[in-house]
C-alpha positions as CSV (number, residue, x, y, z in Angstrom):
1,X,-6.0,54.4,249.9
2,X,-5.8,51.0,250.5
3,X,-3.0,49.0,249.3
4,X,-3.6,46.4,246.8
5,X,-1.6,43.4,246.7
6,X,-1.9,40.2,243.8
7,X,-2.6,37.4,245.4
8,X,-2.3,35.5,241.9
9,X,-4.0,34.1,238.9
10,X,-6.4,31.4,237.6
11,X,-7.6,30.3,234.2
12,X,-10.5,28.9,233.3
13,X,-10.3,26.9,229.9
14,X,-13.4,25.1,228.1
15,X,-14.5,23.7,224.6
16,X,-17.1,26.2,223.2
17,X,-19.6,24.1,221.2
18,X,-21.2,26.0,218.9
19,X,-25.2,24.4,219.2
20,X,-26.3,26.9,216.0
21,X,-24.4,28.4,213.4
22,X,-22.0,31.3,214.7
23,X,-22.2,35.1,212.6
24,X,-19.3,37.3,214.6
25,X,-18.7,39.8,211.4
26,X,-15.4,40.6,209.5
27,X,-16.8,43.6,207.9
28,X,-16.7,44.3,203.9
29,X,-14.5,46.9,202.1
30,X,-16.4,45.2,198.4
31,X,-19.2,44.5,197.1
32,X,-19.2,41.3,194.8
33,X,-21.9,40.1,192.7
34,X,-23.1,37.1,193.7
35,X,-20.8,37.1,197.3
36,X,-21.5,36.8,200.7
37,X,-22.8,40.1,202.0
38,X,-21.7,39.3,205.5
39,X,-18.8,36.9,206.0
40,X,-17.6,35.8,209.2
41,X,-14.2,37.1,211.0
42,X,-11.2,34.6,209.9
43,X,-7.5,34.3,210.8
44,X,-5.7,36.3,208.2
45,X,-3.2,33.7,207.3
46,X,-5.0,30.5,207.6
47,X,-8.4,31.5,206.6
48,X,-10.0,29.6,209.7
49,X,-12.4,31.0,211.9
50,X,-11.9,32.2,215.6
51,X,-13.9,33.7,217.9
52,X,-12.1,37.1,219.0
53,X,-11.8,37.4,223.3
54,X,-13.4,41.0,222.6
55,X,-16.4,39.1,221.4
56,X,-16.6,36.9,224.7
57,X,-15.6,39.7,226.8
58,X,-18.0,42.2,225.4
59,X,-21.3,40.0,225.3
60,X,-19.9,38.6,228.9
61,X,-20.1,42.4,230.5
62,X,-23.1,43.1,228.5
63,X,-24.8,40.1,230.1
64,X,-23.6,41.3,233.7
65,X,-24.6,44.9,233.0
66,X,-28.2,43.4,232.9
67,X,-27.8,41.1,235.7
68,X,-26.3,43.8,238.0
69,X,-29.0,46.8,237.0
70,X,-25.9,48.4,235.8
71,X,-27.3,49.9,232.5
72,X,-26.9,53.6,231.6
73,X,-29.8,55.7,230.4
74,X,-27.1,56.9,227.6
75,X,-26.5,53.0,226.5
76,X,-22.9,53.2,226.8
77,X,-21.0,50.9,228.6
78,X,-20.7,50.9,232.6
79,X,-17.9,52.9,233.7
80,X,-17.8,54.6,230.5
81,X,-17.1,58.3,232.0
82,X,-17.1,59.9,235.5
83,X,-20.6,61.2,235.2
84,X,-21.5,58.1,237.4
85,X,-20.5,57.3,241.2
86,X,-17.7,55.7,241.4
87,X,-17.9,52.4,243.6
88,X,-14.0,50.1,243.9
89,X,-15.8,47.2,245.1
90,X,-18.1,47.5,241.9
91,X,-18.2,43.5,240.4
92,X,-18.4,45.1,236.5
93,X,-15.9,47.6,236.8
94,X,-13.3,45.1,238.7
95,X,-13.7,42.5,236.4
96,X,-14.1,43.8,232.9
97,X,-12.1,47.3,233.6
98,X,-13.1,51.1,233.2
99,X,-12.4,54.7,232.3
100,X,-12.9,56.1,235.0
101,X,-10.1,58.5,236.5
102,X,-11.1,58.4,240.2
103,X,-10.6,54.4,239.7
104,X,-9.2,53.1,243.0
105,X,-10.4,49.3,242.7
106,X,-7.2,48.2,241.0
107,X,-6.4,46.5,237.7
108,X,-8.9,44.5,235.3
109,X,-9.3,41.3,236.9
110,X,-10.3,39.1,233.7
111,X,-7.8,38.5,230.2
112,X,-10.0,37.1,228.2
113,X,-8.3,35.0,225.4
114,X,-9.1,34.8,221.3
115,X,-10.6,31.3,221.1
116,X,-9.1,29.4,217.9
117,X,-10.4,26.0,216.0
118,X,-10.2,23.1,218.8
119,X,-7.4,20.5,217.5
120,X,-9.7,18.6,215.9
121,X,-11.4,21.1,214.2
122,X,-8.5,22.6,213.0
123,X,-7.6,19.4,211.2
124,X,-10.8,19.0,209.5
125,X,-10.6,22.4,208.5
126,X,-7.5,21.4,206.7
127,X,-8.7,18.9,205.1
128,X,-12.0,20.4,203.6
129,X,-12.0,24.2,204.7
130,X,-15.2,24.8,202.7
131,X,-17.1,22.5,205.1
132,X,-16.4,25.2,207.9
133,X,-19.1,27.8,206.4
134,X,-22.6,28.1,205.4
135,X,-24.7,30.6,203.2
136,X,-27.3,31.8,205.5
137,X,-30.3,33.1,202.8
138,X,-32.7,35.6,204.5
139,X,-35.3,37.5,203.0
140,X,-37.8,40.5,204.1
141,X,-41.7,39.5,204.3
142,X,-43.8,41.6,202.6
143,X,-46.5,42.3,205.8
144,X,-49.2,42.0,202.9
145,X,-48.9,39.1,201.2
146,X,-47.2,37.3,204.0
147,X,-44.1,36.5,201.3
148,X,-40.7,37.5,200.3
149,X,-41.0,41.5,199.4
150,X,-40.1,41.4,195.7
151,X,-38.6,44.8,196.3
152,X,-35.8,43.9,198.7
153,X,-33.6,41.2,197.2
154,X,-32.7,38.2,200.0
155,X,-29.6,38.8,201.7
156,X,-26.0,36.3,202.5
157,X,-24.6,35.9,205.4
158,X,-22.0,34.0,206.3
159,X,-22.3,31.6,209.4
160,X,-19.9,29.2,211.0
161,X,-22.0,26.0,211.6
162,X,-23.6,24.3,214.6
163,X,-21.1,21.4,215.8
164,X,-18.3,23.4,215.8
165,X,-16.0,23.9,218.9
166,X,-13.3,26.4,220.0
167,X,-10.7,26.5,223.0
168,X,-12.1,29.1,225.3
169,X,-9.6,30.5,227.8
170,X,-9.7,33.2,230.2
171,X,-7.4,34.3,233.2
172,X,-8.1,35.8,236.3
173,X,-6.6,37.8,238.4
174,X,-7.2,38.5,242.2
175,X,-6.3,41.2,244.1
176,X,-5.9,42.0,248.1
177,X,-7.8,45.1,248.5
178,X,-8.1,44.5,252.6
179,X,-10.5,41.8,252.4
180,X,-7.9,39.1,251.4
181,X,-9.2,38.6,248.1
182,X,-12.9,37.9,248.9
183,X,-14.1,40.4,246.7
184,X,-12.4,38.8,244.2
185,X,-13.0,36.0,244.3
186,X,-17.0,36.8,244.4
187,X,-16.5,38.7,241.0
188,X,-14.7,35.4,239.9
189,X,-17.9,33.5,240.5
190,X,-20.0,36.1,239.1
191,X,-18.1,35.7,236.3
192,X,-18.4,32.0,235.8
193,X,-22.4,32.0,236.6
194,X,-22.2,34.9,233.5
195,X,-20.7,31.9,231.1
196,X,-24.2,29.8,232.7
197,X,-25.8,33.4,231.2
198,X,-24.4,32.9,228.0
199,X,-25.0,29.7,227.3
200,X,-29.1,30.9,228.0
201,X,-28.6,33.9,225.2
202,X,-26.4,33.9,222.3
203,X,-22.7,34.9,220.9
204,X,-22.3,36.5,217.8
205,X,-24.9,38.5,215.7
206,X,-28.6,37.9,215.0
207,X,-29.0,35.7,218.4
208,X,-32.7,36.8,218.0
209,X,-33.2,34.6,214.7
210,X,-31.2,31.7,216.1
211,X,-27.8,32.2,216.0
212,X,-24.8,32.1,218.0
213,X,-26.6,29.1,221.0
214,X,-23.4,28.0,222.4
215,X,-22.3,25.6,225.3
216,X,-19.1,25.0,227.6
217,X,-18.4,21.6,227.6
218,X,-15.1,20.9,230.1
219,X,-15.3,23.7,232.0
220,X,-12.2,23.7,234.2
221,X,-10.6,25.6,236.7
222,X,-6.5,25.9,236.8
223,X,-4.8,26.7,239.5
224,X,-1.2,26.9,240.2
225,X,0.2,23.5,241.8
226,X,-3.4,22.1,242.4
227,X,-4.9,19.7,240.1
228,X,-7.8,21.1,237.2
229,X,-10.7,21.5,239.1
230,X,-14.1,20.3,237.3
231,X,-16.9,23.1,236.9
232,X,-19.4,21.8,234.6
233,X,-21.0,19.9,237.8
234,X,-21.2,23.5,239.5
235,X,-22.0,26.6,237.2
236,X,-25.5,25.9,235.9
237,X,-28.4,26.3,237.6
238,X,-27.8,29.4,240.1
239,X,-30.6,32.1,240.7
240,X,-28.2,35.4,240.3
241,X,-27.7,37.4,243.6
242,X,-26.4,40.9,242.9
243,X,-25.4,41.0,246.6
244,X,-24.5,37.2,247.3
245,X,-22.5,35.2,244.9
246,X,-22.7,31.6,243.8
247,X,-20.1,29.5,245.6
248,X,-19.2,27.7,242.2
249,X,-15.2,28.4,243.1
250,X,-14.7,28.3,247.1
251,X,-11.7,29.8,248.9
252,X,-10.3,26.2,249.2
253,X,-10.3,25.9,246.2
254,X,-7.6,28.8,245.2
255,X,-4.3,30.1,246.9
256,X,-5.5,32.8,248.7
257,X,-3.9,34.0,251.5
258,X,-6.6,32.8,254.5
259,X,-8.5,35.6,256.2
């Protein structure tokens, strides 16, 4: 086996603009008359709204699944059990992580952080917390008459709205696995053309009806004694290569140790 050696970390931070209202589900123990049927996820101390990093993470490796042909005919995840070869340079399974017990590719590359209110946000939010949710009203057609089924009552769910931003934070970490990191760092770009993916699809429930359109605005990468390094010039607007990644973050741009 070959040895595998950090060669350090990077973070990516960004302000996540929400460009549609944003439904990521608490779940319901009650039902109230007259309540929301489907209220958003909220801190439990402050009542304000976050975007949990297994969200991002989830709908990120979703995305890449896709992108990568790497969907299972059973519809669980990739990587979910040893019934599939098992590949260590595999950009999925380095970056997001596995199950798998014959895993030789090393730790899960990417820590993806909860997102909380931006600063100024969060001050609004203090000053009118109401103003940070909306009653979404949806109804069933009746296929007949072409209006609301009078059978099915209209349901409530709870959205936070378009205009909205978050601090979005992520680390990654790269590995040595005998190519001096340049696996790594592909899955790194991967990765960031995936947040260009997002941006195209949707966060949250309901992305089908018009939820959960997002943007990065900011996008920056952080490296250890370098100065932030600008993205939003360089991650849109790649055709994804399974076999080739974007150049979006280049070796000079990181620590690694040169090949």
């Amino acid at each position: 086996m070959t040895e595998i050696r950090e060669l350090g970390r990077v973070r990516l931070t960004a302000r996540l603009r929400l460009k549609s209202g944003l439904h990521i589900g608490a779940g319901k123990d009650s039902v109230e008359i007259g309540g929301i049927d489907n209220p958003v996820i909220k801190h439990p101390f402050t009542g304000e709204p976050y975007i949990p990093g297994s969200s991002l993470k989830g709908k990120l490796r979703f995305l890449l699944e896709w992108a990568f042909g790497a969907i299972r005919s059973d519809g669980q995840a990739w990587g979910f059990n040893d019934e599939q070869s098992v590949d260590a340079a595999d950009p999925v399974l380095r970056t997001f992580g596995n199950a798998l017990k014959e895993w030789k590719g090393g730790p899960t590359r990417l820590l993806m952080r909860d997102a909380p209110l931006c600063a100024e946000d969060r001050e609004r939010y203090l000053k009118a917390p109401d103003a940070f949710f909306e009653e979404k009203t949806e109804v069933l057609i009746d296929r007949i008459c072409g209006k609301a089924h009078d059978k099915v009552g209209p349901r409530q769910t709870e959205r936070v709205p378009a205009g909205v931003a978050f601090e979005f934070e992520c680390v990654f970490r790269l590995y040595n696995t005998g190519d001096e990191g340049a696996r790594d760092l592909a899955c790194l770009n991967w990765l960031v053309q995936g947040l260009a993916l997002l941006e195209e699809d949707a966060l949250g429930g309901s992305g089908s009806r018009g939820y959960g359109r997002i943007a990065f605005e900011g996008l920056t990468l952080h490296v250890p004694e370098r100065d932030p390094l600008a993205l939003d010039n360089r991650f849109r607007g790649h055709r994804f290569d399974r076999t080739q990644a974007p150049a979006i973050v280049r070796r000079e741009d990181i620590f690694l140790v040169a090949a």
